[in-house]
C-alpha positions in Angstrom: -83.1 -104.2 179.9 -83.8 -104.2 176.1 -85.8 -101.0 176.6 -82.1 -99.5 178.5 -79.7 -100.5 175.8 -82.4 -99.3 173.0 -82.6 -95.7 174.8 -78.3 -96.1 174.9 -78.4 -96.7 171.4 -80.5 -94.1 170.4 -78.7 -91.6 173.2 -74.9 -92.6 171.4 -76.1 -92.7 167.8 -77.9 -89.1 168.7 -74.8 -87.5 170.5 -72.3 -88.3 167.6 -74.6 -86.7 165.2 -74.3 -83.9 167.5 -70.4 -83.4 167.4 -70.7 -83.0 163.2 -70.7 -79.0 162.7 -73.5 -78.0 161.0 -75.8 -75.1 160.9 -76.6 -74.9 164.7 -72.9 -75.1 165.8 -72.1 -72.4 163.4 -74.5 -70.3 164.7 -73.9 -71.1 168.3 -70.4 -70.6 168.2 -70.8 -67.8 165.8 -73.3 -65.6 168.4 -71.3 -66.7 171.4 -68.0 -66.0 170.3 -68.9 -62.2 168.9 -71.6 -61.8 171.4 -71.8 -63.3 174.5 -72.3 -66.7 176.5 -75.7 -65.7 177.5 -76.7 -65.0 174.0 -75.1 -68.1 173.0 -77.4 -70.6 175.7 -80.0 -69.0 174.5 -79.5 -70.2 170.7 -78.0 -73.4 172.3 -81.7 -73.9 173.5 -83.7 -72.8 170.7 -81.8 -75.2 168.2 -82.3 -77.9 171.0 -86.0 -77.3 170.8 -85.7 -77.4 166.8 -84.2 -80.9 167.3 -86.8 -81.9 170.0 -89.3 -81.0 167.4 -87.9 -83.2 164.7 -87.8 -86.1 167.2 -91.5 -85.5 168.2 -92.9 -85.5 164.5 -90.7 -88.6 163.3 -92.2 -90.3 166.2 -96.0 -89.0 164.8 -95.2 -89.9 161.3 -94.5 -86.5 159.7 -91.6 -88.6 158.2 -94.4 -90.8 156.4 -95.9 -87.4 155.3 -93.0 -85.9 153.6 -92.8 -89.6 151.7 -96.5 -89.0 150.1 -96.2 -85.3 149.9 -92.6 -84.7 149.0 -93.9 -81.1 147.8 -94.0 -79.9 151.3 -90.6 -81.4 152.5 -89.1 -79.4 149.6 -91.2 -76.7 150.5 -89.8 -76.4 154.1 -86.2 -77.2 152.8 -86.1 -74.1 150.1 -87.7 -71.9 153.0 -84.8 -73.2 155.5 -82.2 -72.9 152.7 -83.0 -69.3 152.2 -83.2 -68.5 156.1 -79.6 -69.7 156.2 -78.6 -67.9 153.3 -80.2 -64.9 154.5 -78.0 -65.3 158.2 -75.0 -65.8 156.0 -75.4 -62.7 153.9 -76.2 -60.2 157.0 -73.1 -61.6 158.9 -71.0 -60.9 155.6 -72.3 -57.4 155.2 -71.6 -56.4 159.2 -68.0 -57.6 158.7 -67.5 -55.2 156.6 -68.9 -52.2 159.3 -66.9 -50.9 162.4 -67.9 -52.6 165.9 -69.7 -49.9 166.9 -71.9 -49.9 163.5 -72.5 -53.6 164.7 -73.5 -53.1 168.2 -76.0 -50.4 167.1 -78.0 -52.6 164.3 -78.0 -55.7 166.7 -79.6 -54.0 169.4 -82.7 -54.7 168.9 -81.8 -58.5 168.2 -80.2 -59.2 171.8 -82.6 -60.1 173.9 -83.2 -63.6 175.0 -86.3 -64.6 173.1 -84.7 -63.2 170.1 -81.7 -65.7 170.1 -83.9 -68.2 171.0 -85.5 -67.9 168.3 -82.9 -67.7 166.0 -81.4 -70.8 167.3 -85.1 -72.6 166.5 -85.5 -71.5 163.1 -81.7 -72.2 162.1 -82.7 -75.9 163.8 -86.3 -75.9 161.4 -84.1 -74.9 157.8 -83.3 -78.4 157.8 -85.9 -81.0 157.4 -83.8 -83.8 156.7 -83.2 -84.1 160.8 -87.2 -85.3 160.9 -85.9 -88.3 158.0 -82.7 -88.6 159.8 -84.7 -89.2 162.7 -87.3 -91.1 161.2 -84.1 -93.5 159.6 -82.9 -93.4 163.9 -86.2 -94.9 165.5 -86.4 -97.8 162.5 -83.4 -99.4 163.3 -82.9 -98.6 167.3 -86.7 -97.7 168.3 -88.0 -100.8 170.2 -91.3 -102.3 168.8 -94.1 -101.9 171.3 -92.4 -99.3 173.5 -94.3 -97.7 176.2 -95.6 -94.4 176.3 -93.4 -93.2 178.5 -90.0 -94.0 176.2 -91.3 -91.7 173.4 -91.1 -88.9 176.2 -88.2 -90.3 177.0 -86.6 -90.2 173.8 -88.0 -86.8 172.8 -86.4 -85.4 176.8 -82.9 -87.2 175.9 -82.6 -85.5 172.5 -83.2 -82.1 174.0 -81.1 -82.8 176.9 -78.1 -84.0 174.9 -78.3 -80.8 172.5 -78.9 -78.7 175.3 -75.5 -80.1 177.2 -73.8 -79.8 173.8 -74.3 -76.9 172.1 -74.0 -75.2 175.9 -70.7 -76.6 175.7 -69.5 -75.0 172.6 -71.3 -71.6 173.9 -69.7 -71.8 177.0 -66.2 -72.5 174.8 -66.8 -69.5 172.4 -67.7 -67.2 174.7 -64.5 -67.3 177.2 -62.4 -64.0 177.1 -59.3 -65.8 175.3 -61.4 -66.8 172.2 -63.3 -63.9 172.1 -60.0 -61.7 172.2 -58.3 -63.9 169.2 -62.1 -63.4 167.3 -61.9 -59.6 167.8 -58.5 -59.5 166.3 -59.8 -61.1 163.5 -63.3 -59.8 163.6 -63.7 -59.1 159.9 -62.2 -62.4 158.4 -63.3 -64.4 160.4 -67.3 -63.3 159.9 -66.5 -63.3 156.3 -66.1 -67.1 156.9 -68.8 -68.3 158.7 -71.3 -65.9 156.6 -69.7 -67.5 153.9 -70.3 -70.9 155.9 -73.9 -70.0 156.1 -74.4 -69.1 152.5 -73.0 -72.2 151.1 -75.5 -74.5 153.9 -78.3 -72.8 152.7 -77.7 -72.7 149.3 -76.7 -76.5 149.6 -80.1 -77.2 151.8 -81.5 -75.6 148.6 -80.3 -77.6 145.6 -79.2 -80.6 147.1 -81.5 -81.5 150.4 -78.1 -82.4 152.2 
């Protein structure tokens, strides 16, 4: 029973995080709404992999690591920072070129494995999940908990991003939304570039 409501805990605390947009529900949204919902599940699962990953090395102890050797959690930040940046400044420049312009230099960028691994990297440019994490499993992780709930957890925070970010794909992507983006195409990218360059630029000199 303890071991139930610590997974709940962990599951609630977790899915609220989720619902805050950040970098992976920009980009979700962003690809699904001027691409397509395919694209966008893609992404969806390669930022729920990123956040999987976190969960995994908190549970290891990489959060311990970045506490003795804070050079390589800045290290990973500034790389992730830039990354972002560098999202934010292509979407920028392709709002300024005709659709057609667009579908031609993303063509080599629409397969599946390439969104998914978008979606993973925009999930890695922010190390601060692993502390957030590591912050998570302090004060809800159970002491002595078997093996099997550290799978457990690490499957839960997969699944939950998985059902979320498919969500706001599957949301993005209908016709009506997509419709009201094209209309709007050229502000509207302007904005989340914009959106992008700020995160990464705020990854960058402030960690948050």
């Amino acid at each position: 029973m303890d071991l139930l409501v610590a997974f709940a805990s962990l599951f609630g605390a977790w899915f609220l995080v989720l619902t805050i947009p950040g970098p992976n529900f920009v980009a979700v949204s962003q690809y699904s709404v001027s691409d397509s919902r395919q694209r966008g599940f893609y992404i969806a699962l390669g930022v729920s992999a990123g956040a999987a990953t976190w969960a995994s090395a908190s549970l290891i102890g990489v959060t311990a690591i970045f506490e003795y050797a804070a050079w390589l959690y800045h290290l990973i930040r500034i790389i992730g920072g830039l990354y972002l940046a560098y999202l934010g400044l292509n979407i920028i420049i392709a709002s300024f070129q005709s659709s057609e312009m667009i579908s031609n230099s993303q063509g080599e960028t629409k397969d599946n494995l390439s969104a998914f691994r978008l979606g993973l990297f925009t999930s890695y440019a922010n190390p601060k999940t692993a502390v957030f994490f590591g912050s998570l499993f302090i004060i809800s992780f159970p002491l002595q908990a078997p093996l099997w709930f550290y799978f457990a957890t690490v499957a839960m925070v997969f699944s939950a991003s998985v059902l979320w970010y498919s969500l706001v794909a599957y949301f993005f992507s209908m016709k009506r939304v997509q419709i009201f983006y094209n209309k709007f195409r050229r502000t509207t990218d302007k904005i989340t570039g914009s959106i992008f360059l700020y995160l990464g630029l705020r990854i960058i000199f402030t960690g948050k």
